[in-house]
mmCIF file of the C-alpha atoms, coordinates in Angstrom:
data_MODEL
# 
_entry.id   MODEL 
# 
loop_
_atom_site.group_PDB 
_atom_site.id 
_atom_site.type_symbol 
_atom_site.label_atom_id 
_atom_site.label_alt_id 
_atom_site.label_comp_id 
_atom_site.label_asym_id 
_atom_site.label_entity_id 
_atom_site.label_seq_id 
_atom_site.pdbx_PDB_ins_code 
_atom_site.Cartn_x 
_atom_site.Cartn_y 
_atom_site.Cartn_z 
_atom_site.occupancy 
_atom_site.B_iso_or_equiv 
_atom_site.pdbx_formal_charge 
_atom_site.auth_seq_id 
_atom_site.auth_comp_id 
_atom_site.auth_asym_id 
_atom_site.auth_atom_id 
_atom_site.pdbx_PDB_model_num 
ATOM 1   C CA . UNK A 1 1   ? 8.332   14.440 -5.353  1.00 0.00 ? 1   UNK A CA 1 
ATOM 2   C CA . UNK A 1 2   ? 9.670   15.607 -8.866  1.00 0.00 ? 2   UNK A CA 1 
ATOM 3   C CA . UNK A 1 3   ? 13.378  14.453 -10.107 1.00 0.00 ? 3   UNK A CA 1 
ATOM 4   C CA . UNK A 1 4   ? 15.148  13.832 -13.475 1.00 0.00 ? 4   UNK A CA 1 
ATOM 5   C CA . UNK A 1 5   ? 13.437  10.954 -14.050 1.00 0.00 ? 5   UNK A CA 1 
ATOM 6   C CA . UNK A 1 6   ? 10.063  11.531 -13.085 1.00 0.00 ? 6   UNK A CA 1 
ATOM 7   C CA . UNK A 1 7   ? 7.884   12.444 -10.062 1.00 0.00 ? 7   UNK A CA 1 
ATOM 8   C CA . UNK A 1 8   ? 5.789   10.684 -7.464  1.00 0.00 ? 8   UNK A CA 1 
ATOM 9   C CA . UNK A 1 9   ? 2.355   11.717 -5.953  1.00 0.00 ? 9   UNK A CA 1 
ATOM 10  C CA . UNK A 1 10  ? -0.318  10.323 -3.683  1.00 0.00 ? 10  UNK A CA 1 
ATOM 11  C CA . UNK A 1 11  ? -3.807  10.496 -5.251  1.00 0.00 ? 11  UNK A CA 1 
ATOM 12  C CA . UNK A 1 12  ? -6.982  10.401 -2.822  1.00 0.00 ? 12  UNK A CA 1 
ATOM 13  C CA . UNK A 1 13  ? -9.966  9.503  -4.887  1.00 0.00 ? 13  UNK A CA 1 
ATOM 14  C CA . UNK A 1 14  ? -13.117 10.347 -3.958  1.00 0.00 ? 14  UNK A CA 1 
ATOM 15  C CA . UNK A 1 15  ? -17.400 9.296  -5.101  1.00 0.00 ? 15  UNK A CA 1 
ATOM 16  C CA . UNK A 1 16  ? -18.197 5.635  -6.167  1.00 0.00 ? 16  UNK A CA 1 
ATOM 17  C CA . UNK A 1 17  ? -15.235 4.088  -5.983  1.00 0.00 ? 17  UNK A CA 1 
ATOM 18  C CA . UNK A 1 18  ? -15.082 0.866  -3.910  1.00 0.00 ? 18  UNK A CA 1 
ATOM 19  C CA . UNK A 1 19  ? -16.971 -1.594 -5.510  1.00 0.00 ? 19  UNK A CA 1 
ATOM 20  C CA . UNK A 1 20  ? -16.806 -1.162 -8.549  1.00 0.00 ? 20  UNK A CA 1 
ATOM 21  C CA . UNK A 1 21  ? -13.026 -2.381 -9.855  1.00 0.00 ? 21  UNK A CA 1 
ATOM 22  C CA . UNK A 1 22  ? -11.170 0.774  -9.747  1.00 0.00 ? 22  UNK A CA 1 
ATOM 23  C CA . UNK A 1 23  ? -8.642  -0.864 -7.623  1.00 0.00 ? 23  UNK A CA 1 
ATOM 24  C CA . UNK A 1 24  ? -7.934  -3.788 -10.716 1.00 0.00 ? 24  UNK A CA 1 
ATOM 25  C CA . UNK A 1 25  ? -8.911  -0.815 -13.220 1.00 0.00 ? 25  UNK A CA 1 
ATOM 26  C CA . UNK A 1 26  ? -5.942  1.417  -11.572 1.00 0.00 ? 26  UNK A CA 1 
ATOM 27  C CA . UNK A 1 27  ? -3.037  -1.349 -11.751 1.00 0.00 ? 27  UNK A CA 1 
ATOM 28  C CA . UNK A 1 28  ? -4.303  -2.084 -15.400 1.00 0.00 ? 28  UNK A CA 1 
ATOM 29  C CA . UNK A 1 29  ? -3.920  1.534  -16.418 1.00 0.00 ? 29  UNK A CA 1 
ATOM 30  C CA . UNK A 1 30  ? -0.608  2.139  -14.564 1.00 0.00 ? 30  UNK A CA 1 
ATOM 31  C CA . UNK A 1 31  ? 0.802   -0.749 -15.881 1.00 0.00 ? 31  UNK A CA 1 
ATOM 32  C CA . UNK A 1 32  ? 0.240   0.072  -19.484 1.00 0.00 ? 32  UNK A CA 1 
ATOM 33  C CA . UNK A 1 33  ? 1.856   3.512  -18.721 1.00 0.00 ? 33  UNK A CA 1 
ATOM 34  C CA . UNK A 1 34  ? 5.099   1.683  -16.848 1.00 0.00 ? 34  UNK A CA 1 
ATOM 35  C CA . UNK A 1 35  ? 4.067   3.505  -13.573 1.00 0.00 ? 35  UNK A CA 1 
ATOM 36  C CA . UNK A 1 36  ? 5.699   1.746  -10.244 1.00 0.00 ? 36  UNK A CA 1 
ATOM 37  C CA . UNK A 1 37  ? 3.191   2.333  -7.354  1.00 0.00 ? 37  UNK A CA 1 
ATOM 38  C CA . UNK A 1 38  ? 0.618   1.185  -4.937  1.00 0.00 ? 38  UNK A CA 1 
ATOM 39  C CA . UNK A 1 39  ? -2.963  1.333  -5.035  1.00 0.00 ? 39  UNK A CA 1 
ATOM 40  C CA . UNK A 1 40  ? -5.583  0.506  -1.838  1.00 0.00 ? 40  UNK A CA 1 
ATOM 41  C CA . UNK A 1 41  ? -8.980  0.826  -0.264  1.00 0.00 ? 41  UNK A CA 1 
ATOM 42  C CA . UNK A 1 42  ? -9.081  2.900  2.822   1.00 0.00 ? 42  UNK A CA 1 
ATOM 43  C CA . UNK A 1 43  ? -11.841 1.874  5.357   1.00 0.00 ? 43  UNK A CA 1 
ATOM 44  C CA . UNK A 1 44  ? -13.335 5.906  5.177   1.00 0.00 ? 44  UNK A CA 1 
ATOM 45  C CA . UNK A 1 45  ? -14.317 4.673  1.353   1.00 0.00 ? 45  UNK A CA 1 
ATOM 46  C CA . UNK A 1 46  ? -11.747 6.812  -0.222  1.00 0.00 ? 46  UNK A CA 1 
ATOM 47  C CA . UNK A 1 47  ? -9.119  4.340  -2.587  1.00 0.00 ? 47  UNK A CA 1 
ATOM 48  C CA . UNK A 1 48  ? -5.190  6.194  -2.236  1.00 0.00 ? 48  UNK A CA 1 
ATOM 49  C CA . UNK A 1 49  ? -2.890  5.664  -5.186  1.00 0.00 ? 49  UNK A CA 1 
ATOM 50  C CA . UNK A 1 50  ? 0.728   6.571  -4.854  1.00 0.00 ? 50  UNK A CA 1 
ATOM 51  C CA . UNK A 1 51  ? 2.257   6.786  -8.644  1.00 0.00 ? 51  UNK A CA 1 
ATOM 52  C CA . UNK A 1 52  ? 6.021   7.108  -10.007 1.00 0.00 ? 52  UNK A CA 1 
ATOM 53  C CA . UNK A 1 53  ? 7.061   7.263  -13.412 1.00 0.00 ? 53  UNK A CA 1 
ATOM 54  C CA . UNK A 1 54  ? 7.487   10.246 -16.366 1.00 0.00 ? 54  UNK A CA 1 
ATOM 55  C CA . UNK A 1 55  ? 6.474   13.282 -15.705 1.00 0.00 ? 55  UNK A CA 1 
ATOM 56  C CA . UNK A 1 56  ? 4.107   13.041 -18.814 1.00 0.00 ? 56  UNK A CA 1 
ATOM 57  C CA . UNK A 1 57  ? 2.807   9.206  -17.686 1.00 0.00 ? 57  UNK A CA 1 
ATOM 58  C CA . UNK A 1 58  ? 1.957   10.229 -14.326 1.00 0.00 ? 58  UNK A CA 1 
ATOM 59  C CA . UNK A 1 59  ? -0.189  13.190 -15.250 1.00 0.00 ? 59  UNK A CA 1 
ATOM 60  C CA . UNK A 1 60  ? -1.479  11.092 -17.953 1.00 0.00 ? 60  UNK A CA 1 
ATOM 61  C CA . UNK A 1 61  ? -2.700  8.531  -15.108 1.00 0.00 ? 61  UNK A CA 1 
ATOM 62  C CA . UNK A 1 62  ? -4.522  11.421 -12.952 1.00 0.00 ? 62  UNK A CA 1 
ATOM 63  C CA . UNK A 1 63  ? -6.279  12.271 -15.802 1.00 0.00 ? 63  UNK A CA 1 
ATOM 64  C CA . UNK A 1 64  ? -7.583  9.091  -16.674 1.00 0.00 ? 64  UNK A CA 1 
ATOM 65  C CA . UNK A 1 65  ? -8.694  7.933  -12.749 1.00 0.00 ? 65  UNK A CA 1 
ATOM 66  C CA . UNK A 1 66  ? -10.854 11.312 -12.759 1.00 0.00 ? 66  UNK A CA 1 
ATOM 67  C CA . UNK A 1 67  ? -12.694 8.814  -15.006 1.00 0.00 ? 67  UNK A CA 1 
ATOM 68  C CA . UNK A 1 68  ? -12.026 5.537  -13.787 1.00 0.00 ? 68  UNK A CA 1 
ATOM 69  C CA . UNK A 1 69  ? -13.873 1.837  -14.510 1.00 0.00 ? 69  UNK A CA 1 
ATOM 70  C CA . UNK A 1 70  ? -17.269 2.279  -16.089 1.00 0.00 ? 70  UNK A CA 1 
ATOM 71  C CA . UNK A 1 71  ? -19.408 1.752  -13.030 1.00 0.00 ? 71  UNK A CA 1 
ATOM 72  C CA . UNK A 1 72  ? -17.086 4.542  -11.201 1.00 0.00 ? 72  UNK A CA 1 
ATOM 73  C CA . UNK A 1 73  ? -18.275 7.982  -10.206 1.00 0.00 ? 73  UNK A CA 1 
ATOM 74  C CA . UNK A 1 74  ? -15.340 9.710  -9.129  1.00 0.00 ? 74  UNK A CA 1 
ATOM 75  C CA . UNK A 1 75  ? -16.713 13.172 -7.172  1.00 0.00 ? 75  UNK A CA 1 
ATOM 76  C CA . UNK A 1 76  ? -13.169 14.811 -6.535  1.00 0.00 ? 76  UNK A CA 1 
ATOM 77  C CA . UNK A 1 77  ? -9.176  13.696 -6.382  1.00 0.00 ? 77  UNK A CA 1 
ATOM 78  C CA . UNK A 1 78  ? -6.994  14.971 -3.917  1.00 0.00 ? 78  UNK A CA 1 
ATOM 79  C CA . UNK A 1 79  ? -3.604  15.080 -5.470  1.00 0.00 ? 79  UNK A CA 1 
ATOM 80  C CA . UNK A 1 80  ? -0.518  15.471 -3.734  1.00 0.00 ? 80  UNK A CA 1 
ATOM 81  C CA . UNK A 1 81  ? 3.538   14.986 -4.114  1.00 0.00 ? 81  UNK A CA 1 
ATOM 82  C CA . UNK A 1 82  ? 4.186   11.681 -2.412  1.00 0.00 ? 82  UNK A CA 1 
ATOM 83  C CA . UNK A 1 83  ? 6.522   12.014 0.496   1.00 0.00 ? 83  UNK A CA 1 
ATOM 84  C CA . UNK A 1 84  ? 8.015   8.968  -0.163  1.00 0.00 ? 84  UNK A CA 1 
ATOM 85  C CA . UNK A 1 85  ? 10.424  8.146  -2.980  1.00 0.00 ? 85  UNK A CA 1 
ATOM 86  C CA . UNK A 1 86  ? 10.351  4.955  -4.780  1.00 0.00 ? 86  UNK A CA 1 
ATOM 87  C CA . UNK A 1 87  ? 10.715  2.369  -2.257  1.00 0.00 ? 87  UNK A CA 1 
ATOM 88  C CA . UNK A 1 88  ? 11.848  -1.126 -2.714  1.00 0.00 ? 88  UNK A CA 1 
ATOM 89  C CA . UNK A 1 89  ? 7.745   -2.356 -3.048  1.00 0.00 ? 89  UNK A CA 1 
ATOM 90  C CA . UNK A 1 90  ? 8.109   -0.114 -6.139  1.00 0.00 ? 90  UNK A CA 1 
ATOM 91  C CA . UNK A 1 91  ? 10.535  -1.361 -7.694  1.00 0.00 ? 91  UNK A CA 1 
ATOM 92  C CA . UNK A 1 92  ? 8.453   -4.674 -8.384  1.00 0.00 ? 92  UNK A CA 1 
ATOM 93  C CA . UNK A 1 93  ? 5.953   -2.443 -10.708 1.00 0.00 ? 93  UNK A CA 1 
ATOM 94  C CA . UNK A 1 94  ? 2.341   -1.322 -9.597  1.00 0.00 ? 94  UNK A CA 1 
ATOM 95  C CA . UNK A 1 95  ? 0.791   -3.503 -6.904  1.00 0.00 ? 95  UNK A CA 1 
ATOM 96  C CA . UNK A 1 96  ? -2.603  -3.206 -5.067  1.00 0.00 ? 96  UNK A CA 1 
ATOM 97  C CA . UNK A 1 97  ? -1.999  -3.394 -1.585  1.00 0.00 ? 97  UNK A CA 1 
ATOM 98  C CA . UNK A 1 98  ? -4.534  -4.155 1.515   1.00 0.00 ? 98  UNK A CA 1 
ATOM 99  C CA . UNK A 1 99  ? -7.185  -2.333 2.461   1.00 0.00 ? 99  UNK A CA 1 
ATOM 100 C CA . UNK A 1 100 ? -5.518  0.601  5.119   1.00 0.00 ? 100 UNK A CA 1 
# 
């Protein structure tokens, strides 16, 4: 979802990525960039990120989790627009929510 003051997309990350702090790592980057969001685990080993914030923020964020935490291997990220706006749960910043 893209509007005038920013967009939202869901983010299905792929590879080494449960284990290994990407969850933490994910909140600690989105929160530098002033991204509202969610992050989780999902039980097929895949962790899903929905982000919302500037335009340039957000793609600055999808670049960096192609990367991710130092003991990371990310093999691929799905990204999407997020077909949900900001919610209220956004509106308290980035959170990491249970594994889905």
């Amino acid at each position: 979802m893209t509007s005038a003051d920013g967009k939202s997309v869901r983010l299905v990350i792929s590879g080494r990525v449960q284990g290994v702090w990407y969850r933490a790592w994910t909140k600690e980057q989105a929160d530098e960039r002033g991204l509202t969001g969610w992050v989780r685990n999902r039980q097929d080993g895949t962790v899903e990120a929905v982000l919302y914030g500037p335009d340039a923020a957000v793609d600055e964020m999808i670049e960096a989790c192609r990367n991710g935490p130092p003991l990371a291997r990310v093999d691929d990220i799905a990204v999407s627009p997020a077909d949900e706006a900001p919610g209220e749960d956004m509106t308290e910043g980035f959170v990491t929510r249970p594994t889905a």
